[in-house]
FIVEXTOR-574253 format. One line per field, with one value per residue: y, z, x of N, C-alpha, C in turn; residue in three letters. Coordinates in steps of 0.1 Angstrom, whole numbers, plus 2048, in hexadecimal, padded with zeros to 3 digits. Atoms other than C-alpha are relative to their C-alpha. Layout:
! FIVEXTOR-574253
n_yy	[Y	...];
n_zz	[Z	...];
n_xx	[X	...];
ca_yy	[Y	...];
ca_zz	[Z	...];
ca_xx	[X	...];
c_yy	[Y	...];
c_zz	[Z	...];
c_xx	[X	...];
code	[ala	...];
! end
This chain:
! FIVEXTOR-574253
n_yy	[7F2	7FC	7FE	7FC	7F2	7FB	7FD	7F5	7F8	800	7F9	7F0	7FA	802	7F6	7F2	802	801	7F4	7F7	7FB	7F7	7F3	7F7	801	7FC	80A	7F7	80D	800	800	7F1	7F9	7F9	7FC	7F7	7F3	7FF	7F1	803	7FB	7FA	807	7F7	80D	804	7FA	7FB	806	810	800	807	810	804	7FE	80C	80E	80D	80F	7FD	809	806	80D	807	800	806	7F9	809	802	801	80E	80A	802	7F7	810	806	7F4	7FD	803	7F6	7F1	801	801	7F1	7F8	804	7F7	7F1	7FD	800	7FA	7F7	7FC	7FC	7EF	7F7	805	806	806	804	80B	804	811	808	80C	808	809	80C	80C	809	7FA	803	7F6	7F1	805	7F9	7FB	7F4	7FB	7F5	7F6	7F0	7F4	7F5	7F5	7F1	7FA	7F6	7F4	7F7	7F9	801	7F8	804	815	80A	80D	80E	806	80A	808	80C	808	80A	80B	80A	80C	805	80C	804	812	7FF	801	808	804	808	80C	801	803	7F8	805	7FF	7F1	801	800	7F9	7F1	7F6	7F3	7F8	7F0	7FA	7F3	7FA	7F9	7F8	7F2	7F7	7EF	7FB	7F7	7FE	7FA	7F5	800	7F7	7FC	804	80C	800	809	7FB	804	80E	80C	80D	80C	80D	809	810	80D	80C	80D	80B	80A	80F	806	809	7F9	7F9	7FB	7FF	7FE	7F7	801	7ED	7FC	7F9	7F3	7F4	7FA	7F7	7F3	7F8	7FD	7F0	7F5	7FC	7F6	7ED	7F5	7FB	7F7	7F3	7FD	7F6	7FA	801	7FF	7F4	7F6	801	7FE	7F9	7F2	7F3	7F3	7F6	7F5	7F8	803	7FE	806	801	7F0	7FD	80D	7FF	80C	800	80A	7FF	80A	808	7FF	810	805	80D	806	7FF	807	7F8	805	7F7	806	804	7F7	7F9	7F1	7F4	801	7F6	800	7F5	804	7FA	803	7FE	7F7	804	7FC	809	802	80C	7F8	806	801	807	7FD	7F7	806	80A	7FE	80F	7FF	7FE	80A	7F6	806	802	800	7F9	7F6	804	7F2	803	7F7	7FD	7F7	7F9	7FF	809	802	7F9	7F4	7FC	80A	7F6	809	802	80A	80B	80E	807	807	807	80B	802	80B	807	802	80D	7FF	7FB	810	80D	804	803	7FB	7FC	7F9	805	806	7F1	7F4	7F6	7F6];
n_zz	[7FC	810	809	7F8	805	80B	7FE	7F7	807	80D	7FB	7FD	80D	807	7FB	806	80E	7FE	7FA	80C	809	7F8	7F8	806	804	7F3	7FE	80C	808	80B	80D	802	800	80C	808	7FF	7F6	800	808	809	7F7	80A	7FF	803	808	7FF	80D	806	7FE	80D	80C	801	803	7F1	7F6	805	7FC	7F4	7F9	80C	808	7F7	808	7F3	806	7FA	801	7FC	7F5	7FE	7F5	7FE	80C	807	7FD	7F4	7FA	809	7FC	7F3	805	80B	7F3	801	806	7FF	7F1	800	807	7F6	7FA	80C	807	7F4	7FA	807	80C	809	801	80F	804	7F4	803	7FF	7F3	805	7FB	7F7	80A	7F5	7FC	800	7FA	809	80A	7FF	80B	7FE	811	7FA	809	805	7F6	805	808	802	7F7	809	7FF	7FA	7FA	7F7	7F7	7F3	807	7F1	809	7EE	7FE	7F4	7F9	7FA	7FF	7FC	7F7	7FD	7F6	7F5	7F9	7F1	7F7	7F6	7F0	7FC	7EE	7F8	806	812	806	808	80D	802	803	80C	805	801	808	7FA	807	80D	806	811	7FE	80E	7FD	807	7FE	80C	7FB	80B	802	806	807	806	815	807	808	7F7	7FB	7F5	7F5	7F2	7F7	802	7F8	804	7FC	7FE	7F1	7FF	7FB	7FA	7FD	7FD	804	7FA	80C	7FE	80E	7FB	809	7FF	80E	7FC	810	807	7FC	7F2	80A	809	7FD	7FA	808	804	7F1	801	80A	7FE	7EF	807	806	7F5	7FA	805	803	7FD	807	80C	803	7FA	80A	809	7FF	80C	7FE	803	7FE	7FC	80B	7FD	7F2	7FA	7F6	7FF	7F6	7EA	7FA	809	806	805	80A	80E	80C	806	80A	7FD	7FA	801	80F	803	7F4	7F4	7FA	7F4	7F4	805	7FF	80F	7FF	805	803	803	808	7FD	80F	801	80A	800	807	80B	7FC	802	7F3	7FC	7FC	7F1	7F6	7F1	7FC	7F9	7F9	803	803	805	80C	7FE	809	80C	80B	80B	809	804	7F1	7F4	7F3	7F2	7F6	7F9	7F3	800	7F4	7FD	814	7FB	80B	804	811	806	809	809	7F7	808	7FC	808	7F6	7F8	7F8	7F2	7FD	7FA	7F7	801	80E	7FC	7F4	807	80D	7FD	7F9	810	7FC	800	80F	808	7FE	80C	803];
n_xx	[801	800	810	809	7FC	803	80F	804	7FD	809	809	7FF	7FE	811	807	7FD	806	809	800	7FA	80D	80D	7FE	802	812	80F	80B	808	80B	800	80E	802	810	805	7F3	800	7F9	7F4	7FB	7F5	7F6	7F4	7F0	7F0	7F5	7EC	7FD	809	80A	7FF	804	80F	7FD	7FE	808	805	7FC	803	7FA	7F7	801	7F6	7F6	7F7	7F2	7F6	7F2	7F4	7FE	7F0	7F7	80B	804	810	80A	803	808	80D	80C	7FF	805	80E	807	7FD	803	80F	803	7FC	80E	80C	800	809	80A	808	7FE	80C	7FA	803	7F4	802	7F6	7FC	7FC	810	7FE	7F8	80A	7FC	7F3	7F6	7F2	7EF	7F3	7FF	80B	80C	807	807	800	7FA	7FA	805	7FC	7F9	800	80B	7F9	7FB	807	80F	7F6	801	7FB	7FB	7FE	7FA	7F5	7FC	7F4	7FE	7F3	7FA	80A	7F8	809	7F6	807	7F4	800	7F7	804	80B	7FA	7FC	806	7F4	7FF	7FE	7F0	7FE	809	812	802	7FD	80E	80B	7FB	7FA	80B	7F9	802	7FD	802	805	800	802	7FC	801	804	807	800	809	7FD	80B	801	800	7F6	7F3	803	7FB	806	808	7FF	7FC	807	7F3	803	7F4	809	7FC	80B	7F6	80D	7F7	804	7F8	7F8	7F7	7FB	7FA	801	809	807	80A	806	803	810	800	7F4	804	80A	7F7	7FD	80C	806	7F5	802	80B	803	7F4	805	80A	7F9	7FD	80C	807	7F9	803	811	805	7FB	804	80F	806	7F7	80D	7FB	807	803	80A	800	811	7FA	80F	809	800	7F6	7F0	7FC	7FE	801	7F6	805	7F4	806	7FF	80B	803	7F8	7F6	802	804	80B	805	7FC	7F4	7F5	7F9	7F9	7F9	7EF	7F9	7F6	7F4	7FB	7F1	7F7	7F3	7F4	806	80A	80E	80A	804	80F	803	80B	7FF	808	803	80B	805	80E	80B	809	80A	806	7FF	7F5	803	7F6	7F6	7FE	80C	801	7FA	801	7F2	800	7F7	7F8	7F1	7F5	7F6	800	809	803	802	802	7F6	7FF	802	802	7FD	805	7F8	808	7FF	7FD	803	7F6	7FD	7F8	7F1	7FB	801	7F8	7F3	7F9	7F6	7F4	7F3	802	7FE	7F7	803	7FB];
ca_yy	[786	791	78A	79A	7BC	7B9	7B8	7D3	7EB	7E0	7E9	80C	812	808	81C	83D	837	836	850	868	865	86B	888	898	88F	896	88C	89D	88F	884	88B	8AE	8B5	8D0	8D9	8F6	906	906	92D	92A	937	94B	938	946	930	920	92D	920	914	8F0	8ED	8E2	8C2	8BD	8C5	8A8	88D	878	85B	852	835	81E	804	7E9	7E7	7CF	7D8	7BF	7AE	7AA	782	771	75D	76E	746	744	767	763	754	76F	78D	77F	77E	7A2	7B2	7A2	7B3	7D3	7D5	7C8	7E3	7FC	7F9	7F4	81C	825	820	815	7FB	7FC	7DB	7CA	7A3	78D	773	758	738	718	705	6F0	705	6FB	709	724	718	72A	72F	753	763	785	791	7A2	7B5	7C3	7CF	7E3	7ED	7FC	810	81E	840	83F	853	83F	81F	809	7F8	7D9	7CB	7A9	7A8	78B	76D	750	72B	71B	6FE	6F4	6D3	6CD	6A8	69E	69E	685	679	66B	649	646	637	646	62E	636	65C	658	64B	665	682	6A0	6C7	6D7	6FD	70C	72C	743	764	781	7A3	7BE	7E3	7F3	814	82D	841	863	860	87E	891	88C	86A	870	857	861	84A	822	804	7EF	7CD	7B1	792	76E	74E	731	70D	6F1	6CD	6A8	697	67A	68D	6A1	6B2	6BE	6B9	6CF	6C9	6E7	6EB	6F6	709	71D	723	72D	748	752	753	772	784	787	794	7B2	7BB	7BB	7D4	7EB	7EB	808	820	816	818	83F	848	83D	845	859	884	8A0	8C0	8D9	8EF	8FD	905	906	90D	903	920	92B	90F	90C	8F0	8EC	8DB	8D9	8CD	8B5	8AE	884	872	851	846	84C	832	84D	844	855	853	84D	863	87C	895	8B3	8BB	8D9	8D7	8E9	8EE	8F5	8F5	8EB	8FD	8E7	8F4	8D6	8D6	8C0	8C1	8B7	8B4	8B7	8B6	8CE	8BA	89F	89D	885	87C	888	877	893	87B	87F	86E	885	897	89B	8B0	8A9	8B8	8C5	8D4	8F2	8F1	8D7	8E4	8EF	90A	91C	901	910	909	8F4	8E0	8BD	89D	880	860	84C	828	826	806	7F8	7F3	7C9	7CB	7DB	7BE	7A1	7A6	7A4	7B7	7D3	7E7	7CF	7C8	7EB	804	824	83A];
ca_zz	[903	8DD	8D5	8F0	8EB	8C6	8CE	8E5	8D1	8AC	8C9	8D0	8AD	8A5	8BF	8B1	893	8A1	8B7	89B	886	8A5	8B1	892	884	8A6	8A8	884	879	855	84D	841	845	82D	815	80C	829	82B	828	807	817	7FD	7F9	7F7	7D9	7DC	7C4	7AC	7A8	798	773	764	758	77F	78D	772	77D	796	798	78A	773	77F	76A	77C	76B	773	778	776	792	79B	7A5	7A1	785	76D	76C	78D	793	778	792	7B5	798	78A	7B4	7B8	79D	7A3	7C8	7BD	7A3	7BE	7D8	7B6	7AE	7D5	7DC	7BA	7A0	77D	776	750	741	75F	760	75B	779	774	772	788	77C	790	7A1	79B	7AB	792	77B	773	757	752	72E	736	70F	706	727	720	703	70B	729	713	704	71B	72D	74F	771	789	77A	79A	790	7A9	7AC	7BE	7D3	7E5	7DE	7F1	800	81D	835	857	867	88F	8A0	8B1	8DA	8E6	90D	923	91E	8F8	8E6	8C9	8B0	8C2	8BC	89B	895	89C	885	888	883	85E	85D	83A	836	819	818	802	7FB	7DF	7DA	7C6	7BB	7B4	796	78C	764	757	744	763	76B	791	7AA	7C6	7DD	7E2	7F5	7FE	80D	821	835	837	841	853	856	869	864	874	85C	85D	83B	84B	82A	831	80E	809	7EB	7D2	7DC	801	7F4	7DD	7F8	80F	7F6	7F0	816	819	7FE	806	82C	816	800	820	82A	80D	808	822	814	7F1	7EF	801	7E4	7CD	7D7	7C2	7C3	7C8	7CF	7E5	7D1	7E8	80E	822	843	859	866	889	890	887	872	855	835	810	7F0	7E0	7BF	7CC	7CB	7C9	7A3	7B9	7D5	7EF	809	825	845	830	83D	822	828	820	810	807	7E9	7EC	7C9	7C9	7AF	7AF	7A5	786	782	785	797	7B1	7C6	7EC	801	827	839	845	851	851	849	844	82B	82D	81D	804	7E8	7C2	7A9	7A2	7C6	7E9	809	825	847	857	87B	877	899	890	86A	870	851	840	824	806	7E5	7CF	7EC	7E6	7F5	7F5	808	822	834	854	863	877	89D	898	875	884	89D	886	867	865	878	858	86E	86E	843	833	82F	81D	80B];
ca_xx	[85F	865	841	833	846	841	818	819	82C	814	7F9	807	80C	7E6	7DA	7EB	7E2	7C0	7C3	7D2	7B2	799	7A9	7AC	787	776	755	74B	72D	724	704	6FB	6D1	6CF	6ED	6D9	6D7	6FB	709	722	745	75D	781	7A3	7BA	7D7	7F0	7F9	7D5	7D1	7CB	7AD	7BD	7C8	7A6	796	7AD	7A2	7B3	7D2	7DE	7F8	813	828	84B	869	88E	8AA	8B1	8DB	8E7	8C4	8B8	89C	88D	88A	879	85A	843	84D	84A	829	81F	82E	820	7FA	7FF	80B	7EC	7D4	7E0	7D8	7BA	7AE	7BC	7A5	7C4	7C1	7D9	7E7	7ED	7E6	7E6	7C3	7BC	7D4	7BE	7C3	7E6	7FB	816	83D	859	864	846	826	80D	807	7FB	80F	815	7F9	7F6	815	80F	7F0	806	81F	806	7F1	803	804	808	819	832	83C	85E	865	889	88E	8B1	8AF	899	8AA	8A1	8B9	8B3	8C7	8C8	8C8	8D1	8B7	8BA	8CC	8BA	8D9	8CB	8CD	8E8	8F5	8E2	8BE	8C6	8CF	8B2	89B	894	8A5	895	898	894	88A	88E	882	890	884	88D	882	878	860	868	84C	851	840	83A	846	860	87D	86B	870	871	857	85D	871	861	87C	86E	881	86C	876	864	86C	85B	869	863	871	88A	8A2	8B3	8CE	8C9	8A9	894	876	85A	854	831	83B	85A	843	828	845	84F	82F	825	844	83E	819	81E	83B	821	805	81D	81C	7F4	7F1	80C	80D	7E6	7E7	7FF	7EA	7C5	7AE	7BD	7A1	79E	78D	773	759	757	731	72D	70C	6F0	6FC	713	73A	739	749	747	75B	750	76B	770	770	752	744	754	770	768	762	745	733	748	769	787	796	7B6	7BC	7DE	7EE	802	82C	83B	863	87C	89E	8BF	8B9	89A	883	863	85D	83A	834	814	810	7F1	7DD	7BD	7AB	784	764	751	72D	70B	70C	71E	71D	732	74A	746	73C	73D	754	751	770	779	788	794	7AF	7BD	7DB	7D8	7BE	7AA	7AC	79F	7B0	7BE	7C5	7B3	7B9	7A5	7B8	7B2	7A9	7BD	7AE	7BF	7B8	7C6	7E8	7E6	7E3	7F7	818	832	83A	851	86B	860	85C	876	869	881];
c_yy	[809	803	807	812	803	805	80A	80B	801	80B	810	80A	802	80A	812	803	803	80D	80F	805	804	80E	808	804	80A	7F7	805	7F5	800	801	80F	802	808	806	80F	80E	804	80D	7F9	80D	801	7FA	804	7F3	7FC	805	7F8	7F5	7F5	800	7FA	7F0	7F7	802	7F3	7F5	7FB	7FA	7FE	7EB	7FB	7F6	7FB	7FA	7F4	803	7F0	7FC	7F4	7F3	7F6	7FC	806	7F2	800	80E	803	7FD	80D	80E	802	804	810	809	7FE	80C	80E	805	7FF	80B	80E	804	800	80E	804	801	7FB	7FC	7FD	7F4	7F0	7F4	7FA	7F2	7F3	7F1	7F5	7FC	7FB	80A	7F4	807	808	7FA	80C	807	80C	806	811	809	80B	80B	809	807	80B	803	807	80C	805	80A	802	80A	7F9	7EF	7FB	7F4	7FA	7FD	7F3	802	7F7	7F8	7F4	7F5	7FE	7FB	7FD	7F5	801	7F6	805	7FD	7F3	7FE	7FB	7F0	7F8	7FD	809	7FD	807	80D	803	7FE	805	80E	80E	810	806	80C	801	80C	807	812	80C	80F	807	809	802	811	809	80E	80C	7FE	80C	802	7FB	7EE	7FE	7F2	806	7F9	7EC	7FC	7F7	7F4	7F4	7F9	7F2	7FA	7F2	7F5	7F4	7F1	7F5	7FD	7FA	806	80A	80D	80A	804	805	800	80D	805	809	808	808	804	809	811	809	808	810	808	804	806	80A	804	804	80E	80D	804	812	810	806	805	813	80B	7FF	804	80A	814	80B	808	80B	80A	808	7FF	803	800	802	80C	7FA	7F2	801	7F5	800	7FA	803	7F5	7F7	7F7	7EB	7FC	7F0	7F6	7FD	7F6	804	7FD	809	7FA	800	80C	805	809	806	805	80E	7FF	808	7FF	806	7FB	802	806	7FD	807	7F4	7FF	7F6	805	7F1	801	7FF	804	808	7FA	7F3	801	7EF	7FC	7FD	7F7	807	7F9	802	7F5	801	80E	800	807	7F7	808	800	807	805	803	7FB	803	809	80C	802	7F9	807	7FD	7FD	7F6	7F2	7F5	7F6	7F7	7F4	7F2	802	7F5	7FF	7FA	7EC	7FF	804	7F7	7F7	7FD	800	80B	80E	80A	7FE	7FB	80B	80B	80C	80B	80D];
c_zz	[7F4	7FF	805	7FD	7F2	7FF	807	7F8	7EE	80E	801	7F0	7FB	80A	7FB	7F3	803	805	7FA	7FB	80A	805	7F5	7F6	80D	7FD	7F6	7FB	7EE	7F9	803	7FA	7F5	7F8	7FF	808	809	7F8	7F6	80A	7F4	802	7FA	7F6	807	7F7	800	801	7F6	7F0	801	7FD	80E	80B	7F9	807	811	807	7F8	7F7	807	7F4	80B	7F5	806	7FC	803	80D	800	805	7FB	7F4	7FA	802	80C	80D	7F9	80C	80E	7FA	7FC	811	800	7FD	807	80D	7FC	7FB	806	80B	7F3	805	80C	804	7F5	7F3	7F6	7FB	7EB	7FC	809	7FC	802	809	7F8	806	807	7F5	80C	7FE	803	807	7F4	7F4	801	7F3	800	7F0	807	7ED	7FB	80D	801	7F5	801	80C	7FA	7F4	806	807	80F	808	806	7F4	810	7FA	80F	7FC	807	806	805	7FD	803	80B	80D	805	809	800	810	7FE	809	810	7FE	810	7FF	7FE	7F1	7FC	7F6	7F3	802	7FD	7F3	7F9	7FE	7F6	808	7FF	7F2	807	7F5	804	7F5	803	7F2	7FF	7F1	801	7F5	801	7FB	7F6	7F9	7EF	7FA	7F9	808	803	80E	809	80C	807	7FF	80B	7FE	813	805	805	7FA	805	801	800	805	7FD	803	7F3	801	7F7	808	7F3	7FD	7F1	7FF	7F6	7F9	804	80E	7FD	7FA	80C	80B	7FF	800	80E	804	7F8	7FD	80C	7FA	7FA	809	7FE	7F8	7FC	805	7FB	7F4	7FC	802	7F3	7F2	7FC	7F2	809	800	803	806	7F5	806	80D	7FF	80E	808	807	80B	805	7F5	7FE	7EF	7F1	7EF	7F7	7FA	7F7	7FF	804	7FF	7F6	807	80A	80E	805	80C	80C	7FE	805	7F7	809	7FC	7FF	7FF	7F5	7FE	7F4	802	7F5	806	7F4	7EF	7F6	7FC	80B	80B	80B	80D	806	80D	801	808	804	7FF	802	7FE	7FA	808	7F6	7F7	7F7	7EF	7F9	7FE	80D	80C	806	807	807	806	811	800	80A	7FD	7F1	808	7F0	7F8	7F4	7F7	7F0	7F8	809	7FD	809	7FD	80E	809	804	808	801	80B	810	7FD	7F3	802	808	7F9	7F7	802	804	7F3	804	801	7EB	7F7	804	7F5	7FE	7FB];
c_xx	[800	7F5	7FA	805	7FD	7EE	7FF	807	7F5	7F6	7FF	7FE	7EF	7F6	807	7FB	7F2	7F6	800	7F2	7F5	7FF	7FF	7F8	7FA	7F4	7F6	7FB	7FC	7F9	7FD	7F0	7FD	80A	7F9	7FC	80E	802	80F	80D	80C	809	808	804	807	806	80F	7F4	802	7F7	7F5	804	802	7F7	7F5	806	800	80A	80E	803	80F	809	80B	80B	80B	80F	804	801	80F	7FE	7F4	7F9	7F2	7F6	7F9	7F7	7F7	7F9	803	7FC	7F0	7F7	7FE	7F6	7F1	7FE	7FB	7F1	7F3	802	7FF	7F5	7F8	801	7F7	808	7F9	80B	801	807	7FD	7F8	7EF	809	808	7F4	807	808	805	80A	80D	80D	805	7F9	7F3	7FD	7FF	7FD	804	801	7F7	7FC	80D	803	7F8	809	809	7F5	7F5	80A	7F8	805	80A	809	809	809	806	80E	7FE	813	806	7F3	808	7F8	80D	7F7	80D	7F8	803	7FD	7F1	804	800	7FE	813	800	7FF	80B	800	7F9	7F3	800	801	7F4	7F6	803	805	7F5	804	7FB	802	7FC	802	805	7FE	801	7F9	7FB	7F6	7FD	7F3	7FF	7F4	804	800	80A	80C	7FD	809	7FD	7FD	805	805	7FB	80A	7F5	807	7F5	808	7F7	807	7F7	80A	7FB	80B	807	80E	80D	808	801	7F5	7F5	7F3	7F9	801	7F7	802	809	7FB	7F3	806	804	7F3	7F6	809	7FB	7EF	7FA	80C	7F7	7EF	804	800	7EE	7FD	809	806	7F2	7FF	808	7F8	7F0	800	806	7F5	801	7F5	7F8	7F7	802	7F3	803	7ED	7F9	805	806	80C	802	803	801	805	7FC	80F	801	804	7F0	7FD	806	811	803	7FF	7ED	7FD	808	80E	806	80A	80A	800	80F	7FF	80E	809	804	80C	804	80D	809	803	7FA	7F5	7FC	803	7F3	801	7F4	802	7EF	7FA	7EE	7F9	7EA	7F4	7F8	7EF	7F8	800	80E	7F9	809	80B	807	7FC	806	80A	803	810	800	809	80B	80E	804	809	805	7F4	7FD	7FE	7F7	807	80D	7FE	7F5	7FD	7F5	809	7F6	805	805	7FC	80D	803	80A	80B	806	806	807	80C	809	809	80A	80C	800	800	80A	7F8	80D	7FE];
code	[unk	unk	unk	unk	unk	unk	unk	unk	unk	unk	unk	unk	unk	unk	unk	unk	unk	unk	unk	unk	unk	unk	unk	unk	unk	unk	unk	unk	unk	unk	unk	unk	unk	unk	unk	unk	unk	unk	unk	unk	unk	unk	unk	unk	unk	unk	unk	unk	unk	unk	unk	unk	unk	unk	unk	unk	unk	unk	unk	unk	unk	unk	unk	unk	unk	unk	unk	unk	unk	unk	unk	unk	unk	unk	unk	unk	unk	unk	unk	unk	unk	unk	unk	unk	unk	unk	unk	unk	unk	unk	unk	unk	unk	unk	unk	unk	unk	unk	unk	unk	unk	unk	unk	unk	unk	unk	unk	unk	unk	unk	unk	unk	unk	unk	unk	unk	unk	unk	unk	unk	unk	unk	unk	unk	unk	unk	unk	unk	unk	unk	unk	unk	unk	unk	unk	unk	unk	unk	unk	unk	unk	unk	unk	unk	unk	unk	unk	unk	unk	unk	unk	unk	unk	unk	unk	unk	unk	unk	unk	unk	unk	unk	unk	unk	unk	unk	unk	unk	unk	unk	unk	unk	unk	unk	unk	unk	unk	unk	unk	unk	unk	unk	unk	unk	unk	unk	unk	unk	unk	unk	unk	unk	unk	unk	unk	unk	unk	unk	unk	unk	unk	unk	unk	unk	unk	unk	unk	unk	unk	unk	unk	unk	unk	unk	unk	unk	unk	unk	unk	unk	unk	unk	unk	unk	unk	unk	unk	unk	unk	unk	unk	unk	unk	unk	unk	unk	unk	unk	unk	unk	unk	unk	unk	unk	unk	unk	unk	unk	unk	unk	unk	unk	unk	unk	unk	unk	unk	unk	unk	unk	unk	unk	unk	unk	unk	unk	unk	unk	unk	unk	unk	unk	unk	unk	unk	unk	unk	unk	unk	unk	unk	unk	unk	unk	unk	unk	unk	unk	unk	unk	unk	unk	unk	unk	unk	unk	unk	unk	unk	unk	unk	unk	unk	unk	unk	unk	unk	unk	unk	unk	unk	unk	unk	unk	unk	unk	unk	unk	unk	unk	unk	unk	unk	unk	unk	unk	unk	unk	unk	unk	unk	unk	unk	unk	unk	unk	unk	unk	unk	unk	unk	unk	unk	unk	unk	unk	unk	unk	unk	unk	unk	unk	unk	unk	unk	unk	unk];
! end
């Protein structure tokens, strides 16, 4: 009854999700016939308006750091951080990141239980000097094996030798935890936002061995089976904080029809495509009693990318009907992934695996 309620609930979730982005696209289309006959349409600022250095940068740069981790041996956490990290770096550079420092493909070796070739020293040194936006510091808290034992049934007609005899059930069970903080790179070096990660994994298996003994090889694919359905989990949330960052610069709007369209300083260099779904932000700037900044985004629309792509820019149509505030220029956006309703089905359950702080 579990499974069945956990599938129908992913389902509800995958249809909102779904639903969310059609209702608040519509049915805006993405190809624009003649750009110039599109009337240009004057734009109010934002204030204050974005620097020139913050209307150049794109994309941002990324570093993946490691913090101590309380109880658990450093030995026995080289091979789960070397996993970790690879993730983190691969959910990077897929949002449009540029990872500094970041680890070359580790070639075919025989895996050991806390074993594993990796050449790591000169990646961190060009990682120590390269200056970065974003450093993502992981923690582990829990990296833990057990194993039970049940007897095996005993029928009514069974003595106590013939039951003896048969194997019993092991349970192994792999349990992992850890967070990965994501740190703004500046003078306060703020933490934006923590990713705290739990999941476990189970495998059963016959065995006379009331002890139940378990090779390394399955033991490390165990581990590696967990901690690859936790960092599923952070691809779509990790990845949206990390996309490429652009910026409203021009409004158009078409002859004698209310249709609307915004140049945006995101184009193809930045992995933006015709069809792709972009927001529109609104960037809030407050200061505390301190007085240090801190800087918030909400959305105020959502948009589509048209065939009018450059490089460095491209059009996206909007329906004004559904912004919920006047776009302005200097407005941020950023590109989102669509998930997919199967893709919400299929992977792993991250409601009960991701906590965001």
């Amino acid at each position: 009854m579990r499974i069945r309620l956990d599938w129908a609930m992913r389902f509800s979730v995958g249809a909102l999700i779904f639903g969310f982005v059609a209702s608040n696209i519509g049915c805006t289309s993405s190809r624009v016939s003649d750009l110039n006959a599109y009337q240009k349409i004057p734009m109010n600022r934002v204030v204050p308006y974005p620097s020139e250095d913050e209307l150049r940068k794109r994309s941002f740069v990324i570093k993946v750091v490691n913090q101590p981790s309380d109880g658990i041996d450093e030995a026995t956490l080289e091979v789960p951080r070397t996993q970790v990290r690879r993730g983190l770096e691969r959910i990077a550079t897929d949002a449009g990141a540029t990872v500094a420092g970041r680890l070359a493909p580790t070639p075919s070796v025989t895996r050991d239980w806390g074993e594993e070739v990796v050449a790591e020293e000169a990646d961190r040194a060009a990682e120590a000097a390269t200056e970065a936006d974003y450093a993502l510091a992981m923690r582990f808290s829990t990296y833990s094996y057990s194993s039970s034992w049940e007897k095996p049934f005993k029928f009514l007609w069974e003595s106590e030798e013939e039951a003896a005899a048969k194997p019993g059930t092991c349970t192994h069970t792999v349990e992992v935890e850890f967070e990965v903080e994501v740190h703004q790179v500046d003078e306060e070096d703020r933490v934006e936002k923590t990713f705290v990660l739990k999941q476990a994994g189970e495998q059963e298996s016959e065995d006379l061995d009331s002890t139940c003994p378990m090779n390394t090889a399955a033991l490390s694919v165990l581990f590696e089976t967990a901690l690859d359905e936790a960092l599923s989990c952070l691809q779509r949330p990790l990845g949206q904080m990390l996309s490429p960052r652009g910026h409203i610069v021009a409004h158009r709007k078409a002859p004698e029809a209310e249709r609307h369209i915004y140049r945006v300083s995101l184009g193809s260099a930045q992995g933006i495509e015709q069809g792709d779904t972009v927001e529109v932000r609104r960037e809030q700037r407050a200061m505390s009693p301190e007085g240090i900044e801190s800087r918030s985004e909400r959305i105020l629309s959502l948009g589509r990318v048209t065939d009018q792509i450059n490089p460095q820019k491209s059009w996206i149509a909007v329906d004004l009907s559904k912004v919920a505030d006047e776009i302005l220029k200097g407005d941020v956006v950023r590109p989102i992934e669509n998930e997919s309703l199967l893709s919400s089905l299929s992977g792993p359950n991250c409601g009960s695996i991701l906590e965001e702080r």
